[in-house]
Backbone as CSV, one residue per row, in Angstrom:
resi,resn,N_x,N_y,N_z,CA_x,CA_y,CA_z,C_x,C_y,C_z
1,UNK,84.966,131.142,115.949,84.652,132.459,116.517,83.350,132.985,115.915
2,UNK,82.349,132.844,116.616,81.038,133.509,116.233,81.193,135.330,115.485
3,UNK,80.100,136.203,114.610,80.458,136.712,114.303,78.870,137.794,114.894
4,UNK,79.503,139.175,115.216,77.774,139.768,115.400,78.549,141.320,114.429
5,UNK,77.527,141.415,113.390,77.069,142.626,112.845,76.402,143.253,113.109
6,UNK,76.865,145.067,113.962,76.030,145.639,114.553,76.106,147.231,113.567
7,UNK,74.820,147.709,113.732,75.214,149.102,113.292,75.119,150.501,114.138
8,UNK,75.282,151.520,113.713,75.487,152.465,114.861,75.977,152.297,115.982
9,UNK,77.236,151.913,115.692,78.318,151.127,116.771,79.258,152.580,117.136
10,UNK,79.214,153.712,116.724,79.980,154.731,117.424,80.033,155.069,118.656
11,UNK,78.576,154.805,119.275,78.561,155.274,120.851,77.344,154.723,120.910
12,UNK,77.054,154.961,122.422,75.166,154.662,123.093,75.488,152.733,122.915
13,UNK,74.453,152.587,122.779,74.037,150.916,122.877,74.791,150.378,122.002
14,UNK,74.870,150.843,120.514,75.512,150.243,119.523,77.343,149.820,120.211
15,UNK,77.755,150.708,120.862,78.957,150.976,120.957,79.542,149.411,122.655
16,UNK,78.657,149.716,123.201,78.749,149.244,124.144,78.404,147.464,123.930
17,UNK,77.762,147.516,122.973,77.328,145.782,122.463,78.415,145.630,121.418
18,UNK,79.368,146.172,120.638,80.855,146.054,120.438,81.702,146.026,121.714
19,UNK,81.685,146.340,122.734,82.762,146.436,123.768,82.195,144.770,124.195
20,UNK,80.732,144.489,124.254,81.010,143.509,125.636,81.325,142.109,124.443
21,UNK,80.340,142.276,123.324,80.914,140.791,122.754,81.766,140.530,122.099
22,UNK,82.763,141.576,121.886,84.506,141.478,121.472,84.926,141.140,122.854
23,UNK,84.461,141.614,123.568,85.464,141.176,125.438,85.075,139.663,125.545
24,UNK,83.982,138.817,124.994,83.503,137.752,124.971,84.121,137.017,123.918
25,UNK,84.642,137.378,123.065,85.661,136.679,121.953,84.878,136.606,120.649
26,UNK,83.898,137.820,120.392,83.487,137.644,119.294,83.955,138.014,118.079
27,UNK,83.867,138.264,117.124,84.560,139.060,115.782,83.274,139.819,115.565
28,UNK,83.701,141.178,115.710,82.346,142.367,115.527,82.809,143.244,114.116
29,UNK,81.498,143.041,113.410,81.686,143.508,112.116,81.024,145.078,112.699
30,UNK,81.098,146.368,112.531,80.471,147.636,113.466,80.437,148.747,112.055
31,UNK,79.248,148.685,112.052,78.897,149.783,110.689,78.682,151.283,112.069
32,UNK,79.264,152.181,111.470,79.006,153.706,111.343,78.530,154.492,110.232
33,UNK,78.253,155.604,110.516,78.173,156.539,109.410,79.359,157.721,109.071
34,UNK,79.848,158.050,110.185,81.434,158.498,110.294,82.665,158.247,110.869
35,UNK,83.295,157.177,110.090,84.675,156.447,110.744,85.740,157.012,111.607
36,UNK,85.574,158.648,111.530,86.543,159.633,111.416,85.921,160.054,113.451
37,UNK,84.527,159.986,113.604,84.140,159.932,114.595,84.070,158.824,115.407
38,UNK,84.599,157.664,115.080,84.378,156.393,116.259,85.591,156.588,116.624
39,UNK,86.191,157.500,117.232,87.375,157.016,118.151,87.656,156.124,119.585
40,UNK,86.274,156.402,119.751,85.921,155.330,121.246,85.936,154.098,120.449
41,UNK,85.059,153.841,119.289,85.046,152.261,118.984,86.310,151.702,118.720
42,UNK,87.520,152.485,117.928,88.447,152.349,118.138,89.675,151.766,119.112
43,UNK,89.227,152.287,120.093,89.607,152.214,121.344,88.960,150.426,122.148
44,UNK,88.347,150.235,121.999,88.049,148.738,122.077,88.662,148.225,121.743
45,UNK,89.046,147.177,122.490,89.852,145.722,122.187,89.237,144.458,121.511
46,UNK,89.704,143.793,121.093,89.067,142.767,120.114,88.949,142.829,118.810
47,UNK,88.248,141.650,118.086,88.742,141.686,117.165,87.264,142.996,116.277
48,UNK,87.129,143.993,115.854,86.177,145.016,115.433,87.079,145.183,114.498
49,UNK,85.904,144.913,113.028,86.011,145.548,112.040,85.306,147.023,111.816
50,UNK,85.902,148.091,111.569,84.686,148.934,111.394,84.180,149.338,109.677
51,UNK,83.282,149.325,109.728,82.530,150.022,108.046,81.709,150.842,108.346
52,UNK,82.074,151.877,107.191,81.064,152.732,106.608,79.654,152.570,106.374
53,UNK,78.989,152.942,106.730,77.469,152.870,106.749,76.452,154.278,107.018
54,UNK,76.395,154.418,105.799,74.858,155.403,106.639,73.800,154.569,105.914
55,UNK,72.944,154.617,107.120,71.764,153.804,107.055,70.788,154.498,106.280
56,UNK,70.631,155.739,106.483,70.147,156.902,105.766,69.891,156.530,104.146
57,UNK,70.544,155.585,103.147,71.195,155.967,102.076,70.802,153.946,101.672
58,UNK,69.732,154.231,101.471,68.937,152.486,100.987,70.431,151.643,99.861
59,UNK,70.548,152.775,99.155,71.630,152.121,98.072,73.376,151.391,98.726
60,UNK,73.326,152.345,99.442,74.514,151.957,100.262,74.722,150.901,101.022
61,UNK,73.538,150.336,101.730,72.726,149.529,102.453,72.996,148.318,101.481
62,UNK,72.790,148.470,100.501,72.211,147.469,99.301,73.586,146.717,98.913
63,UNK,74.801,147.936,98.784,76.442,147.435,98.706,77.022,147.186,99.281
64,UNK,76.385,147.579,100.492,77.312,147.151,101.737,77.021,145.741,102.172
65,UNK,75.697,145.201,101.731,75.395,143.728,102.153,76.221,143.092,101.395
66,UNK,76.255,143.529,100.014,76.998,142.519,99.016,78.105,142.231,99.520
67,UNK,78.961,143.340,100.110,79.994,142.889,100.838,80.243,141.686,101.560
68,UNK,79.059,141.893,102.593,79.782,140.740,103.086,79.460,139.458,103.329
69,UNK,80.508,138.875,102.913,80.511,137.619,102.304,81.149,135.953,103.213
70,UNK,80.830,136.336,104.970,80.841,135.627,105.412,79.634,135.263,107.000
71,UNK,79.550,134.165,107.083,78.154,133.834,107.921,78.288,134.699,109.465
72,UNK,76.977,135.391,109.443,76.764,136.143,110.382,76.315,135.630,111.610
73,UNK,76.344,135.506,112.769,75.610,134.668,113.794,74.241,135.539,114.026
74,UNK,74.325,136.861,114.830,73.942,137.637,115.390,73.387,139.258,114.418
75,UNK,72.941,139.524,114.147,72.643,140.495,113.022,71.865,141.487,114.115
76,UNK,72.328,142.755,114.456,71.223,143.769,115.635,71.523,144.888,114.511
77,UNK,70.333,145.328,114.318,70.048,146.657,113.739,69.454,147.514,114.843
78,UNK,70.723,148.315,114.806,70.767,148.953,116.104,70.307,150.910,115.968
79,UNK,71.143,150.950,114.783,71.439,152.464,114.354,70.090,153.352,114.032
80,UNK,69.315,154.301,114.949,68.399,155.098,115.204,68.405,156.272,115.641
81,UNK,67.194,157.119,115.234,67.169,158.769,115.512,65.959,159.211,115.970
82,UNK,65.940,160.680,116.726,64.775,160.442,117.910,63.743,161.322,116.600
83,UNK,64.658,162.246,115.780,63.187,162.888,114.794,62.708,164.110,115.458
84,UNK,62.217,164.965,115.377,61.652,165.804,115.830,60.460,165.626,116.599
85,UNK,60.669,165.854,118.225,59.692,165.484,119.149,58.637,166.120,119.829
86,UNK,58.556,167.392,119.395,57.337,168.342,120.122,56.476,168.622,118.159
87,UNK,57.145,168.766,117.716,56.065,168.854,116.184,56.191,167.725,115.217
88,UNK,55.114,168.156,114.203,55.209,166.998,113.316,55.691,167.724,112.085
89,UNK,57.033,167.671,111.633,57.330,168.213,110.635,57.916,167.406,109.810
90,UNK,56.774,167.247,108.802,57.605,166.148,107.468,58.263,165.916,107.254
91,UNK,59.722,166.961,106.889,60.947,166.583,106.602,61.482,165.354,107.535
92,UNK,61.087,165.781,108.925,61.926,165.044,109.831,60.843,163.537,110.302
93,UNK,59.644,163.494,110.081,59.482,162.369,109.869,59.326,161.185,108.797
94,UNK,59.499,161.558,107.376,60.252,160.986,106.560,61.410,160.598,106.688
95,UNK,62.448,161.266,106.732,63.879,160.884,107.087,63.597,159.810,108.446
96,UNK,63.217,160.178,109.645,63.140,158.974,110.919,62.559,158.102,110.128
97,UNK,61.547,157.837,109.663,60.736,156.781,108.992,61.999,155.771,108.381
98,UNK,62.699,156.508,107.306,63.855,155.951,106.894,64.935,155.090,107.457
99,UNK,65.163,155.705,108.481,66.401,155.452,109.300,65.742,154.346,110.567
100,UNK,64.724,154.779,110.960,64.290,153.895,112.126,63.480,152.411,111.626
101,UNK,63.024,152.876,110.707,62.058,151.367,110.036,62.709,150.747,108.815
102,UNK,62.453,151.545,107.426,62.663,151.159,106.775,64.158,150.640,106.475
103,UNK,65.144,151.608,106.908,66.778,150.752,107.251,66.614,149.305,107.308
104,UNK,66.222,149.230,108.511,66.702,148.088,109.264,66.202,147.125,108.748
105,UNK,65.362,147.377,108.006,64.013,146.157,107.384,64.783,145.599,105.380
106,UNK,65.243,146.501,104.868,65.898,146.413,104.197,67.058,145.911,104.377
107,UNK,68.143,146.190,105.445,69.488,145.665,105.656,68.985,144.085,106.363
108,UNK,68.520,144.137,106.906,68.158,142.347,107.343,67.523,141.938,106.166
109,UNK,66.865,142.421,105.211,66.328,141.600,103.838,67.705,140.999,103.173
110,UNK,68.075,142.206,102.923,69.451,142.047,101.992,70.730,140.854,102.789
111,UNK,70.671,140.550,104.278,71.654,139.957,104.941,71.015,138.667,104.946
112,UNK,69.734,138.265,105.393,68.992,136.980,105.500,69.708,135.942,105.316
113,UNK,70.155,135.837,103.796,71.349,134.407,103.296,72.572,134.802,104.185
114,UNK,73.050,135.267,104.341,74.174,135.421,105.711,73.938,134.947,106.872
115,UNK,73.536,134.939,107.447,72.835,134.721,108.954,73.165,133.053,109.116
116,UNK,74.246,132.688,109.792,74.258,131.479,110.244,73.372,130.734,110.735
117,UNK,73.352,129.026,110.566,71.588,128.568,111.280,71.714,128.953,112.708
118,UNK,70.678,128.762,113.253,70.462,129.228,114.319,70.990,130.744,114.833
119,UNK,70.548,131.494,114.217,71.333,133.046,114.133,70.687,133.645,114.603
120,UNK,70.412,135.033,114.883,69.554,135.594,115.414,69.596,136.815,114.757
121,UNK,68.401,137.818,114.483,67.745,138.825,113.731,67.303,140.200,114.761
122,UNK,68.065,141.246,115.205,67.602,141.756,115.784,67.334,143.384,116.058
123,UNK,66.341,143.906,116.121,65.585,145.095,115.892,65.791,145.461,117.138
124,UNK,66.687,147.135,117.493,66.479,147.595,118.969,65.402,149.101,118.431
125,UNK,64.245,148.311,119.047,63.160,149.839,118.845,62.728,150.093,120.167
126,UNK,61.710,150.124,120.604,61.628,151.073,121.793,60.058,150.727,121.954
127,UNK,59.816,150.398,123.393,58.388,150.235,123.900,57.419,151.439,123.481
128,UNK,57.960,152.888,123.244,57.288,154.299,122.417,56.669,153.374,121.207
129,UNK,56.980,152.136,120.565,56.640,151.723,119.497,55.135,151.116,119.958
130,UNK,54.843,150.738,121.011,53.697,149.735,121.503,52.821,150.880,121.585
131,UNK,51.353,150.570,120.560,50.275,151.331,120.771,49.603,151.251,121.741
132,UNK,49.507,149.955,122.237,48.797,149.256,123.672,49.403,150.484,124.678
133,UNK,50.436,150.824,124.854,51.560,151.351,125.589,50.892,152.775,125.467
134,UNK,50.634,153.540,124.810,51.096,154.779,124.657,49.513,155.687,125.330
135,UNK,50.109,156.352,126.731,49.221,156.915,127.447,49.337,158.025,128.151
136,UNK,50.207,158.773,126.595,50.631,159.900,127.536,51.013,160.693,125.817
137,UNK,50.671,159.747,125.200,50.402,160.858,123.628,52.459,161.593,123.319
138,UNK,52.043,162.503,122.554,53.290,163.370,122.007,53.818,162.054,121.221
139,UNK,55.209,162.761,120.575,56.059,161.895,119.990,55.742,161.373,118.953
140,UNK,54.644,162.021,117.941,54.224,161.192,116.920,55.336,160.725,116.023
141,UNK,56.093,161.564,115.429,57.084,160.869,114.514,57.730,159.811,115.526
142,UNK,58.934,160.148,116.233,59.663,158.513,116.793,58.484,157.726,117.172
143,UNK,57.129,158.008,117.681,56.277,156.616,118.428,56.044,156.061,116.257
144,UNK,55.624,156.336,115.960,55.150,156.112,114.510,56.052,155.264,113.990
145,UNK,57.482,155.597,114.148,58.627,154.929,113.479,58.858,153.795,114.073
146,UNK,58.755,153.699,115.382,59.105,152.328,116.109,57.727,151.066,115.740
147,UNK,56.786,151.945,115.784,55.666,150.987,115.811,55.720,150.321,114.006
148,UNK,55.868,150.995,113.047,56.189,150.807,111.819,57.077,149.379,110.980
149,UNK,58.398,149.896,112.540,59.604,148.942,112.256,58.916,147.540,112.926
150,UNK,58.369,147.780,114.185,57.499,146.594,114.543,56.971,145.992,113.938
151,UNK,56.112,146.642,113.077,55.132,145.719,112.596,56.193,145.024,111.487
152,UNK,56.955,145.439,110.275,57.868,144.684,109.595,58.593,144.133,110.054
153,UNK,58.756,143.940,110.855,59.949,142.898,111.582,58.691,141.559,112.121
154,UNK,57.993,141.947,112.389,56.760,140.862,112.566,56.546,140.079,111.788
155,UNK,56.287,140.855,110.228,56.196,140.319,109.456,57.662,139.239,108.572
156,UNK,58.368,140.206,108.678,59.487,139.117,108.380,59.423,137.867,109.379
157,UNK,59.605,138.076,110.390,59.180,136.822,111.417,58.590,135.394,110.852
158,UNK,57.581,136.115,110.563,56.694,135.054,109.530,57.401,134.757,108.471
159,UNK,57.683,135.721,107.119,58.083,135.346,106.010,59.119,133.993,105.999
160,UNK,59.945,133.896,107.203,61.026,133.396,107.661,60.837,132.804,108.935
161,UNK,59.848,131.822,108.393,59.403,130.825,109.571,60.216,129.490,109.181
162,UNK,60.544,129.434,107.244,60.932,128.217,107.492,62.654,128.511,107.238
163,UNK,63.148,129.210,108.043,64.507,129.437,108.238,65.245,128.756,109.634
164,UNK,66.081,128.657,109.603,67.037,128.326,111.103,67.394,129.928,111.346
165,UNK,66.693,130.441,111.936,66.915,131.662,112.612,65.286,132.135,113.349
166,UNK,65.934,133.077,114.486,65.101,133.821,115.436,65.009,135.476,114.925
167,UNK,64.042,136.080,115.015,63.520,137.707,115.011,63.154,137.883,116.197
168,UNK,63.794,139.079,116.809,62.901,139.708,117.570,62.954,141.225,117.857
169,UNK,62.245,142.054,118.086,62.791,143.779,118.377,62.460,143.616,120.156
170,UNK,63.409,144.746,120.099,63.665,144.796,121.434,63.857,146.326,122.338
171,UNK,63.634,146.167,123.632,63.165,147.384,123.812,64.596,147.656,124.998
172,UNK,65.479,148.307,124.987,66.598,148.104,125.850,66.412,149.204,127.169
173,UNK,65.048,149.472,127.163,64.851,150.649,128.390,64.869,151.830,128.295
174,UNK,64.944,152.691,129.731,65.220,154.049,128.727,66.913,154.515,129.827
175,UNK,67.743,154.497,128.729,69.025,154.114,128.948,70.332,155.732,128.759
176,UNK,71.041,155.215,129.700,71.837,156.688,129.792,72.711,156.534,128.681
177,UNK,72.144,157.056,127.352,73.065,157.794,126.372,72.570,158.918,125.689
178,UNK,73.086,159.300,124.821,72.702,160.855,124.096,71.348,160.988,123.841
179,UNK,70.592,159.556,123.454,69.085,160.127,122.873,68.348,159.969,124.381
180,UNK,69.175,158.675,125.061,68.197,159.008,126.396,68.278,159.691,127.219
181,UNK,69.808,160.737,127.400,69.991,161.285,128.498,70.554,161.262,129.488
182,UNK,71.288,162.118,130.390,71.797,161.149,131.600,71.215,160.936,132.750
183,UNK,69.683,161.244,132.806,68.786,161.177,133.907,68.103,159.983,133.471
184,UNK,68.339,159.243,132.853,68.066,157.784,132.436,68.426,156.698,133.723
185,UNK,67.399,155.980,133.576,67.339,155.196,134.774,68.477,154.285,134.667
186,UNK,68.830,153.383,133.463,69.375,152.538,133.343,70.520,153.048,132.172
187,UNK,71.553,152.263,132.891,73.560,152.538,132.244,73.512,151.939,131.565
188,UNK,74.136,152.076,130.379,74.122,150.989,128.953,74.413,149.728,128.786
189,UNK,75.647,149.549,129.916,75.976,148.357,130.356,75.314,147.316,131.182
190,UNK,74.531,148.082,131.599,73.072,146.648,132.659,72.180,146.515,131.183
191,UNK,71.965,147.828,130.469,70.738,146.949,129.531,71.564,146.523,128.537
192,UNK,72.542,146.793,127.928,72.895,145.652,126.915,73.482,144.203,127.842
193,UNK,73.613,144.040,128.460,73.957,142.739,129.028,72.662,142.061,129.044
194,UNK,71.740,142.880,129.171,70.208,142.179,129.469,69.251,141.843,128.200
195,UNK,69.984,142.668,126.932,69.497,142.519,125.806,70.318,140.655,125.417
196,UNK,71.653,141.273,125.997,72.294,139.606,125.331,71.389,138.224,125.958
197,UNK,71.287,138.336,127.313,70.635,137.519,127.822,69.431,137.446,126.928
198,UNK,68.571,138.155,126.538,67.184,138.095,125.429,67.819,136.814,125.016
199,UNK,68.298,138.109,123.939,69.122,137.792,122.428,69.499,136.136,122.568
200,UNK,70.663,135.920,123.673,71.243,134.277,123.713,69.859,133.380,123.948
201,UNK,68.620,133.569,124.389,67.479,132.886,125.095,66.340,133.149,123.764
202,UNK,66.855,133.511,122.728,65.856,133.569,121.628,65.687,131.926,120.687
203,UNK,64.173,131.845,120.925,64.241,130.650,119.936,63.502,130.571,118.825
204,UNK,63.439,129.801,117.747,61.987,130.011,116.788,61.531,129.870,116.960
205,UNK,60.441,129.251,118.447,59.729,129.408,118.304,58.900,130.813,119.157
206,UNK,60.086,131.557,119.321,59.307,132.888,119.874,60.351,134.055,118.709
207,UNK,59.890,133.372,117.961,60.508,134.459,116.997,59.249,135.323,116.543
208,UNK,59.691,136.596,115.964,58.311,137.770,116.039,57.751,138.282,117.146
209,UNK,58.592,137.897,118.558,58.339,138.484,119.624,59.140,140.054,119.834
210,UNK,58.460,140.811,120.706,58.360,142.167,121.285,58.907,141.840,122.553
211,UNK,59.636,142.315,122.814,60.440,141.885,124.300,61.483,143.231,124.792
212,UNK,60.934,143.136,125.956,62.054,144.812,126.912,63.543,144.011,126.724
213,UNK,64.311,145.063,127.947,65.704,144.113,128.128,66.257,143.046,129.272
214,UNK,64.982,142.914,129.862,64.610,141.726,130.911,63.997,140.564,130.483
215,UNK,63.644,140.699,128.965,62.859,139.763,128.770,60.640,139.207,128.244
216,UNK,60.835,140.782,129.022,59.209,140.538,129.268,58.616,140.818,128.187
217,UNK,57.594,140.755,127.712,56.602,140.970,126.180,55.913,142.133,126.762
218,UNK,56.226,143.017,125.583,55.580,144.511,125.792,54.381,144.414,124.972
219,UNK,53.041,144.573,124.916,52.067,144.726,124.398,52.212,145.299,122.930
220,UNK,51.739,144.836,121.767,51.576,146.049,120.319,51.011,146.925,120.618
């Protein structure tokens, strides 16, 4: 039984990529930050472990890897925040900085020796991250944070060229849940199915790729 460790598995994308690859027979390891609030993840069938996690909290991050202590297939660092979007106010782009980049870049450092061969490494950030992309301005903190996590995940890419595993971040659209809204073009369930398709079609040698949830390479 393959194994995928996802985080921010309470609801939105996180939640819904626990529903489809437990319905697929996976064993889903599902970090939150409040256990007391996943009652939907709960509610899923299969085999879901859930843990404690705030991503927020580097140290926690750091114990919670130690934990665990069996081979991961699938690793998606999923768990993200939109930050304050009409100003630029420090508090709140420090903290996003945290949570959107530096998290995820740290919890895949710390998991790396976990990761079964041929495993896969995966970053859900957001085409807002592509500078090539951005032609319509605003959003400095979340565009800043995605592009940030990009570039370190790039770089790990590399660091971990001579590994049996794939990297890639990924851009899952702009999708009907809380940060996207419900005037969102796309239901969580067409783009995470379309992320798996990525995800299953990832190889090393397109590892360090930028890719939507169809597949296509979004510009840096």
């Amino acid at each position: 039984m393959p194994t995928l460790l996802i985080t921010g598995a309470n609801r939105g994308l996180g939640l819904e990529f626990a529903r489809q690859y437990a319905a697929d027979g996976w064993k889903v390891i599902a970090t939150v930050r409040n256990p007391q609030r996943a009652d939907d993840l709960r509610k899923v069938p299969g085999d879901i472990r859930i843990e404690q996690l705030d991503v927020a909290d580097l140290d926690a991050i750091r114990a919670f890897a130690e934990r665990i202590d069996e081979p991961i297939d699938h690793l998606i660092c999923n768990a993200g925040v939109m930050g304050k979007y009409s100003e630029v106010d420090p508090d709140s782009w420090a903290y996003t900085l945290r949570v959107n980049a530096i998290a995820p870049t740290i919890l895949a450092q710390a998991l790396v020796d976990r990761v079964a061969p041929g495993g896969k490494v995966v970053a859900i950030t957001s085409k807002m991250g592509s500078i090539a992309d951005n032609e319509s301005g605003g959003g400095i903190i979340y565009r800043s944070s995605k592009a940030a996590l990009n570039a370190a995940w790039r770089s790990l890419a590399i660091d971990w060229r001579g590994r049996d595993l794939s990297v890639a971040m990924l851009h899952p659209g702009w999708v009907q849940t809380a940060m996207g809204g419900p005037s969102a073009p796309t239901p969580a369930e067409e783009s995470v199915a379309g992320l798996r398709r990525v995800i299953a079609g990832l190889t090393r040698e397109r590892s360090g790729s930028f890719l939507d949830f169809q597949g296509k390479v979004i510009p840096w």
